[in-house]
PLY file of the C-alpha trace (Angstrom):
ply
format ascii 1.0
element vertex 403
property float x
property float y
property float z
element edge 402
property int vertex1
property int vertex2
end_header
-19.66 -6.12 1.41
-20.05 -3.82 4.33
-22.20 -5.24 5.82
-20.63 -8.59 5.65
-17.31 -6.77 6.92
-19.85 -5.66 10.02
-20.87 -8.95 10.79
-17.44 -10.30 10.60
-16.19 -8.03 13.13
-13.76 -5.47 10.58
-14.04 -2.24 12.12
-11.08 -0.37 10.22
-8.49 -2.04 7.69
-4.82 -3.22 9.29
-1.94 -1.34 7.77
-1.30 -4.73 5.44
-4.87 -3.87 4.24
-5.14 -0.72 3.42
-2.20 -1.06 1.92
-2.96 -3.84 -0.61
-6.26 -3.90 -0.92
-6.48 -0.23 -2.87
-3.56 -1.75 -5.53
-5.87 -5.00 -5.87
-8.82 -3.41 -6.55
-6.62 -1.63 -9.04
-5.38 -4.87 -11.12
-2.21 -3.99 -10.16
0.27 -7.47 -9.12
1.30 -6.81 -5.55
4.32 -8.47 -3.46
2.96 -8.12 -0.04
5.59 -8.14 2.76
3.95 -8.40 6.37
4.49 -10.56 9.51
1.84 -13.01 9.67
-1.16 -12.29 12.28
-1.49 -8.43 10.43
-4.55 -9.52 8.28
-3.04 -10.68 4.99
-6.11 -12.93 4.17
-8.86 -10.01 4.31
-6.42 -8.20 2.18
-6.69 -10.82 -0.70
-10.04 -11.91 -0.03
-11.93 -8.52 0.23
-10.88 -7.20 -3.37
-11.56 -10.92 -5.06
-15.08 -10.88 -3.87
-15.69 -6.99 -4.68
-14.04 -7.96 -8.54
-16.02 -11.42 -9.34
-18.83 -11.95 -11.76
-21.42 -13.47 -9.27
-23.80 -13.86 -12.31
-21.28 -16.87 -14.05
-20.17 -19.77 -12.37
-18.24 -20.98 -15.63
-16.22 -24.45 -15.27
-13.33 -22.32 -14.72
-12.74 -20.38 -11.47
-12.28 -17.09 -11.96
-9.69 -17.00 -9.10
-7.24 -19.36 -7.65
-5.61 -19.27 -4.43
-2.70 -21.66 -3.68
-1.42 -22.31 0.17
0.95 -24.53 1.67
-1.05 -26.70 3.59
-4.66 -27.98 4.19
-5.11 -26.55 7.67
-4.84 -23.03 5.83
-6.64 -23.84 2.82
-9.32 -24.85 4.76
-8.97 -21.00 6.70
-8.54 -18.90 3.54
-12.28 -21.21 2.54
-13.73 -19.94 5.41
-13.06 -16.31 5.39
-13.97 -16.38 1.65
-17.36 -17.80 2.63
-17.67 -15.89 5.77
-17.04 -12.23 3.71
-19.27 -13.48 0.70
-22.30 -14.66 3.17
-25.53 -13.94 2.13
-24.75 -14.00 -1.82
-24.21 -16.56 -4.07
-20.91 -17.02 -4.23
-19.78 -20.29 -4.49
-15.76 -21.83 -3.51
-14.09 -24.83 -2.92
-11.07 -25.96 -1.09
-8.63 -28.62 -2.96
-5.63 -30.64 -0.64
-4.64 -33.93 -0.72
-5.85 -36.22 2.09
-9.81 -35.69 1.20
-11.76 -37.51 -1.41
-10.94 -36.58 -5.35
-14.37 -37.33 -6.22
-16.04 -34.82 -3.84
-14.02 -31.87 -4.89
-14.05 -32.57 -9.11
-18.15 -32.88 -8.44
-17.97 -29.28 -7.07
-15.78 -28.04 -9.34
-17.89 -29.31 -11.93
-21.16 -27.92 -10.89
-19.21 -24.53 -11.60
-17.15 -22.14 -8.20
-15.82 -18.65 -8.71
-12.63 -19.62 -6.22
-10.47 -22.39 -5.80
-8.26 -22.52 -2.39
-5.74 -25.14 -2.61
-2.29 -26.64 -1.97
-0.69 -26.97 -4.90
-0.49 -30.69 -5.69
-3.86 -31.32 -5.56
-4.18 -28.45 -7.75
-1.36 -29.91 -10.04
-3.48 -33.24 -9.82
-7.30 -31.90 -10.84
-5.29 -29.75 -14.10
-3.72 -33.03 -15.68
-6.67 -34.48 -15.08
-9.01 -32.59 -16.77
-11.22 -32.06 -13.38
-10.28 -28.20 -13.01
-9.64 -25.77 -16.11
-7.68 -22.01 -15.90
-9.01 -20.08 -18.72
-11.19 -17.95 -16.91
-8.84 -16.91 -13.77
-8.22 -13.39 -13.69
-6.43 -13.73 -10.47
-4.01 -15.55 -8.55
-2.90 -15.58 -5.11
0.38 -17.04 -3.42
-0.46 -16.64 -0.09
2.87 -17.72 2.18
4.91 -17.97 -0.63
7.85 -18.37 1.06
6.52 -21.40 2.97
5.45 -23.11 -0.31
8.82 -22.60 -1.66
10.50 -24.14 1.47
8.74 -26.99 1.41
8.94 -27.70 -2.13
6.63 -26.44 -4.00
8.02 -24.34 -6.91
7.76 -26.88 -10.08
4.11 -27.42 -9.39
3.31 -23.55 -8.78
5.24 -23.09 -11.91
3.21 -25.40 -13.79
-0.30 -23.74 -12.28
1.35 -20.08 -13.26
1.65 -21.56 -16.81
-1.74 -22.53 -17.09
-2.91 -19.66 -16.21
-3.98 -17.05 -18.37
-1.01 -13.93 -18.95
-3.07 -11.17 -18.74
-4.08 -12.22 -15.02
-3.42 -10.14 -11.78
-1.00 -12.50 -9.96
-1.35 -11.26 -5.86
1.72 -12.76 -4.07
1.61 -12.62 0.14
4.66 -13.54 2.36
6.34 -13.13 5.74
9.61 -12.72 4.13
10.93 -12.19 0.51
14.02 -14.66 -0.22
15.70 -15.10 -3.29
13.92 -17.60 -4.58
10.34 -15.17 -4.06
11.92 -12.52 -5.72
12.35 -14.95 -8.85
9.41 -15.86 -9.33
8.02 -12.42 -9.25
10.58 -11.24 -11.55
9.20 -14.61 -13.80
5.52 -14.92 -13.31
4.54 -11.19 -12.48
4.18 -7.97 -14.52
5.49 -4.92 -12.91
5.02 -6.50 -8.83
4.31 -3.51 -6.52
6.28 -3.99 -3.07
4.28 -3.54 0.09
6.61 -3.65 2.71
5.87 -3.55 6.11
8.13 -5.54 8.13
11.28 -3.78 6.52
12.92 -3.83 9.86
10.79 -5.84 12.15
9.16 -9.35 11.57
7.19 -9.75 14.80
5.21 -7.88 16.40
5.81 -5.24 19.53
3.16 -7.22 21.53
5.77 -10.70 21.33
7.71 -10.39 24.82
10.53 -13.72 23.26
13.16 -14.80 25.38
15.14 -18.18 25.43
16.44 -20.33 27.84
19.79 -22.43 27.87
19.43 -25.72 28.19
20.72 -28.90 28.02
19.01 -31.44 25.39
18.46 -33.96 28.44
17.06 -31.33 30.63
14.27 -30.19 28.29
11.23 -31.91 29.20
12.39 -31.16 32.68
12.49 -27.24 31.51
8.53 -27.80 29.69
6.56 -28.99 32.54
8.00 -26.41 35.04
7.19 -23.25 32.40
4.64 -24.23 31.92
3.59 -24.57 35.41
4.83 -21.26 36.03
2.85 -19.34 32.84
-0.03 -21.24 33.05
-0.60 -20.35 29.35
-4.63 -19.51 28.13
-4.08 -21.75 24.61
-0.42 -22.47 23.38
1.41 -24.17 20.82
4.77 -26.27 21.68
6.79 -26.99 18.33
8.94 -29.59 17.46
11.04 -30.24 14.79
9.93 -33.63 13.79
6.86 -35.60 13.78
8.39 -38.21 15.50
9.27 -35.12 18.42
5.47 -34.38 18.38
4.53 -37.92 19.01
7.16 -38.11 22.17
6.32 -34.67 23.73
2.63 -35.13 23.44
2.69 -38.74 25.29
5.09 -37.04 27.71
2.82 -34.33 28.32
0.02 -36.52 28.45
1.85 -38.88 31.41
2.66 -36.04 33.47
-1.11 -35.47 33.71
-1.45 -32.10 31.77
-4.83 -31.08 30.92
-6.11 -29.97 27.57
-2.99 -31.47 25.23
-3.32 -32.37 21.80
-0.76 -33.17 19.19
-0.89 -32.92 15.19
1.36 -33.28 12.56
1.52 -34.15 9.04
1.47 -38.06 9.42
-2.22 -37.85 10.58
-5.15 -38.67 8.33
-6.10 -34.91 7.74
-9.93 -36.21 9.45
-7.87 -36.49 12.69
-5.72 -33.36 11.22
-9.31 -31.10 11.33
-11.15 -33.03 14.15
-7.92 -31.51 16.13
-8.31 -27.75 14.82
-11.37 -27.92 15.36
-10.70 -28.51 19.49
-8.06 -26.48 19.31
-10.17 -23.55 18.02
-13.37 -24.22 20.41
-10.39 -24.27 22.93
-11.12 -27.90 24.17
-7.49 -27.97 23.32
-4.94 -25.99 25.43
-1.84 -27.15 24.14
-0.58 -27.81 21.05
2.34 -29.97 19.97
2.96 -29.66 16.39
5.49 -28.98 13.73
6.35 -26.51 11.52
4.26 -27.59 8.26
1.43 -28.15 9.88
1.33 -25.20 12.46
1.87 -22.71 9.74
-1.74 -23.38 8.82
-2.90 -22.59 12.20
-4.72 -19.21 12.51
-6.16 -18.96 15.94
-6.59 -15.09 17.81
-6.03 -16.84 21.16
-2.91 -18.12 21.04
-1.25 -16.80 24.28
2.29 -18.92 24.43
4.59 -19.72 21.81
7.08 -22.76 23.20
10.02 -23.33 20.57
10.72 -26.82 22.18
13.42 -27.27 19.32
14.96 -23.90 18.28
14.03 -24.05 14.26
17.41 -24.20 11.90
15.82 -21.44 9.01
15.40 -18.19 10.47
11.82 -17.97 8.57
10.99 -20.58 10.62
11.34 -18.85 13.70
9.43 -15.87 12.20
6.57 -17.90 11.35
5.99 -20.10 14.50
6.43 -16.92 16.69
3.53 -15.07 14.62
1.17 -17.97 15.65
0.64 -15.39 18.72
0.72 -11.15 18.83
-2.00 -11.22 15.96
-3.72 -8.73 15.31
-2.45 -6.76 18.66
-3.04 -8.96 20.82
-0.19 -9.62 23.37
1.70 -12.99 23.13
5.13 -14.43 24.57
7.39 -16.69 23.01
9.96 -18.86 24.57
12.84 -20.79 22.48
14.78 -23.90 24.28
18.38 -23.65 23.07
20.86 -26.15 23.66
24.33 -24.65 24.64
25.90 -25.63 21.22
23.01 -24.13 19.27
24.57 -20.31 19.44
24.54 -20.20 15.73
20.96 -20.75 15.51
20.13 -18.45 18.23
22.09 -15.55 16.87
21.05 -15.78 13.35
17.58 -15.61 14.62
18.64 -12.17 16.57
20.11 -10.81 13.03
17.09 -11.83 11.64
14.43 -9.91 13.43
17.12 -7.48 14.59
16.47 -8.15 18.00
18.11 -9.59 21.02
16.19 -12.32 22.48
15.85 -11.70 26.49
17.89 -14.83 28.85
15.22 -16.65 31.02
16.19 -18.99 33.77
14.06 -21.43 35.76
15.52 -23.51 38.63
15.38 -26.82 37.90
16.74 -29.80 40.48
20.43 -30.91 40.40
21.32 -28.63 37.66
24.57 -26.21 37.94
25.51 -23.36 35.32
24.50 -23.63 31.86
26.98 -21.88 29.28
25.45 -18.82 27.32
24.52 -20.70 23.90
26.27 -17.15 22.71
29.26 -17.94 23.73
29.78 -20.58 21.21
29.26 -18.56 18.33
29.87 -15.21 17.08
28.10 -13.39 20.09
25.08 -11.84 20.04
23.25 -10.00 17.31
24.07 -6.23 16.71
22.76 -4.99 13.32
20.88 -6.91 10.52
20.19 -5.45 7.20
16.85 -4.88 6.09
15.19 -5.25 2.53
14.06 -1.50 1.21
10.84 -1.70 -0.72
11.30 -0.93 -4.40
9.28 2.54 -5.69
5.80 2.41 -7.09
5.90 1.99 -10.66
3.50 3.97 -12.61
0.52 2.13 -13.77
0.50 0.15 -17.11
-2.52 0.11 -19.45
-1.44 -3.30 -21.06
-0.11 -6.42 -19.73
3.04 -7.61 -21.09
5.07 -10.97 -20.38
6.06 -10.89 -17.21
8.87 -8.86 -16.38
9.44 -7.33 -13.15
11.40 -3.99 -11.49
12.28 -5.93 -8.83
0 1
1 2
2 3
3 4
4 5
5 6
6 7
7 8
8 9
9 10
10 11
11 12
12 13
13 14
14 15
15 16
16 17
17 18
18 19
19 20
20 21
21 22
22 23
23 24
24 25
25 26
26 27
27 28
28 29
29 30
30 31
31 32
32 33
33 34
34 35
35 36
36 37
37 38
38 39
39 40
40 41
41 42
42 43
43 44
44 45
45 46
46 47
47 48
48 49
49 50
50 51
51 52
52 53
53 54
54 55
55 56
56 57
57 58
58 59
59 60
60 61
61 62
62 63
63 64
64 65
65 66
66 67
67 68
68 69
69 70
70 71
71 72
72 73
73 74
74 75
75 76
76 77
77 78
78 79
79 80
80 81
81 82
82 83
83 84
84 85
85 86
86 87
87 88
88 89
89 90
90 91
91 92
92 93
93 94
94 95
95 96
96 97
97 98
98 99
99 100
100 101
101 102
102 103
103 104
104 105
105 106
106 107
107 108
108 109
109 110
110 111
111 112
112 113
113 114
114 115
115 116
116 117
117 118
118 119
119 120
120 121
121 122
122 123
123 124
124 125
125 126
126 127
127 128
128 129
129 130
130 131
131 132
132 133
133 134
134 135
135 136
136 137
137 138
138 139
139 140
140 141
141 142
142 143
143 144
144 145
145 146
146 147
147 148
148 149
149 150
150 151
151 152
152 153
153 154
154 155
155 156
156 157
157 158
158 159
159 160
160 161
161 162
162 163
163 164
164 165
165 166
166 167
167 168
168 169
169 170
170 171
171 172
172 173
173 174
174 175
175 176
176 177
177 178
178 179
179 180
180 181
181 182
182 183
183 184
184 185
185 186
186 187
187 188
188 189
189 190
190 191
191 192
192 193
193 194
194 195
195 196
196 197
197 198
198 199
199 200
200 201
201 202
202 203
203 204
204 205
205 206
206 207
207 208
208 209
209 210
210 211
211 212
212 213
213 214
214 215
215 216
216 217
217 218
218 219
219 220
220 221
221 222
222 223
223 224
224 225
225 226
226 227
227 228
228 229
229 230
230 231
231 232
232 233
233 234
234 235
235 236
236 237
237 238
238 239
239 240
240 241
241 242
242 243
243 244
244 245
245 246
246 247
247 248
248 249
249 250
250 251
251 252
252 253
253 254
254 255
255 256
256 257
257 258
258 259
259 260
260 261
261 262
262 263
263 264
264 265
265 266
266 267
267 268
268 269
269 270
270 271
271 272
272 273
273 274
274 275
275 276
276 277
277 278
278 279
279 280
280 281
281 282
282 283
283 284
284 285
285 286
286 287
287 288
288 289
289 290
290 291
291 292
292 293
293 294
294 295
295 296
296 297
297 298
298 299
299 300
300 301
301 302
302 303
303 304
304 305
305 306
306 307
307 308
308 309
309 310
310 311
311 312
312 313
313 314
314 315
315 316
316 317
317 318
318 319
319 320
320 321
321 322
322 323
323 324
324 325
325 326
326 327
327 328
328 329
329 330
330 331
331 332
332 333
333 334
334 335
335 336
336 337
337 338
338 339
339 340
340 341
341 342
342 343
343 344
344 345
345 346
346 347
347 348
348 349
349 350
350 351
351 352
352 353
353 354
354 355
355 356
356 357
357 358
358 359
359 360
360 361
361 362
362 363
363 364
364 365
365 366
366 367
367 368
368 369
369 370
370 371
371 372
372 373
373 374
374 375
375 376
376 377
377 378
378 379
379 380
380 381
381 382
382 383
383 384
384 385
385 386
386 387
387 388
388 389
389 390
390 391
391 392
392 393
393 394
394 395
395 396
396 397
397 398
398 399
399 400
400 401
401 402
């Protein structure tokens, strides 16, 4: 494992890390709170490979990771495989949009891990192609995510499958209500690692916003954008239909390097895209926010919030595409002058005031404050305080949880 950890550049663990990874190793269940970009995958993926029995490759996995989306399932596949080179370890990834057949022929011919969303999970269990009884450990990695998109009766039905006596390992930028229950449900005795009690991006994100009126937008895009001249960024919209209309947009005005995905796309086009976008043939990304939360790129320089997000989380997530792992990043958020809601419970949400930008654009006179509108700017937020430690457990029982 060290060695692989070497060769896959990990010089010392990220707080997230050596905070979880200790408790895994431990069989402890862990609610891990941390702003995405901080390492959360490693922190999963290390302790699953040190655990497995390489020697079986039963028809049952002995661990199952569910994700939100293909684009990350496809990235949690990879770091499992780039971690476990050399041995014979042996994964799959599951999502809907790629051939049945091809993944219940590998699952068949026996894996150790399963990465998936969870309705092609859902669909491989009733049909026989995938069985449980051997997982020892499961993962909700950006829980929150699933849930918001709509998730919970098929993660409940996977959870059920599962055996009791598993370590359940459950990873999130933030910990709603509805994450809480199904720790309380589903986990025995959750350890809280907090890490973003009072901060949900990171001190390398410089985020500002700019006023704007709706018709003046595009106008507002090219001329940033001319002015930042960003490495690799991502522009996100709030519909795929937006995507569609800012990428052709971008495309007329003759900017260089744009490409657009979203969750229409056949997910061939959907990785052919990532792929560019990774290999930086791709500059600038138009997406939304189901698809870019699968997008885990280290050179992401520019965050452009082309339609300030209505959930909070939102906002936490797409800014996190950039700031990872140190690295410095800048985020910008268009907001129409009768968006002040949005904008300020954003500010209460990370506890921060977002910084005014202006840029001058032709034949365009003062722009209210969108703060003005409503309720001012942000002052205080509350913060979530991790729960204490509990003491360790020699037995499993049902699932009941201090939190």
């Amino acid at each position: 494992m060290m060695r692989a950890l070497e060769r896959a550049g990990y010089e010392r663990p990220s707080p997230v890390q050596a905070g979880l990874i200790p408790l895994a190793l431990d069989d402890q269940d862990v609610v891990g709170q941390a702003r995405t970009g901080t390492g959360k995958t490693a922190s999963f993926v290390i302790p699953i490979l040190e655990r497995l029995d390489e020697a079986t490759t039963p028809l049952s996995p002995q661990a199952l990771v569910l994700v939100p989306t293909r684009e990350l399932a496809l990235q949690v596949h990879a770091e499992f495989e780039k971690l476990a080179h050399g041995s014979p370890f042996r994964s799959v990834a599951v999502f809907g949009g790629a051939p049945f057949r091809a993944q219940q022929t590998k699952l068949q011919q026996g894996i150790h891990v399963v990465v998936g969303t969870p309705g092609r999970v859902i669909d491989h269990l009733q049909r026989g192609t995938m069985r449980t009884e051997a997982v020892w450990c499961v993962v909700l990695d950006e829980a929150d995510r699933m849930l918001d998109i709509g998730f919970r009766p098929a993660i409940e039905k996977i959870l059920k499958r599962c055996p009791t006596d598993r370590q359940t390992l459950l990873l999130s930028a933030t910990v709603p209500d509805e994450v809480r229950m199904i720790a309380r449900r589903y986990m025995y005795r959750p350890i809280l690692v907090n890490l973003s009690p009072y901060q949900v991006a990171a001190d390398t994100i410089d985020q500002y916003y700019f006023s704007i009126p709706r018709n003046r937008k595009r106008s507002l895009l090219l001329k940033l954008l001319e002015r930042e001249q960003p490495s690799q960024a991502i522009v996100f919209c709030r519909t795929k239909i937006q995507t569609q209309r800012i990428y052709r947009f971008l495309l007329d005005q003759g900017v260089p390097g744009v490409g657009c995905i979203n969750g229409d796309m056949a997910q061939s086009a959907r990785t052919s895209m990532m792929s560019a976008f990774r290999s930086g043939k791709v500059k600038l990304l138009v997406a939304t926010d189901v698809v870019g939360r699968g997008i885990d790129v280290s050179g992401i320089s520019h965050i452009i919030n082309f339609d300030i997000p209505e959930l909070c989380d939102d906002y936490v997530h797409r800014v996190g595409r950039t700031g990872r792992m140190g690295k410095e990043g800048v985020a910008y958020t268009f907001v129409e002058p009768d968006q002040g809601e949005f904008l300020t419970s954003i500010e209460m949400r990370i506890d921060k005031l977002l910084k005014r930008d202006e840029i001058d654009l032709p034949d365009m006179g003062h722009v209210p404050d969108p703060h003005d509108f409503k309720g001012g700017p942000a002052i205080e937020a509350p913060a979530d305080k991790p729960a204490p430690p509990p003491k360790p457990d020699a037995r499993r029982k049902r699932y009941r949880s201090a939190l």
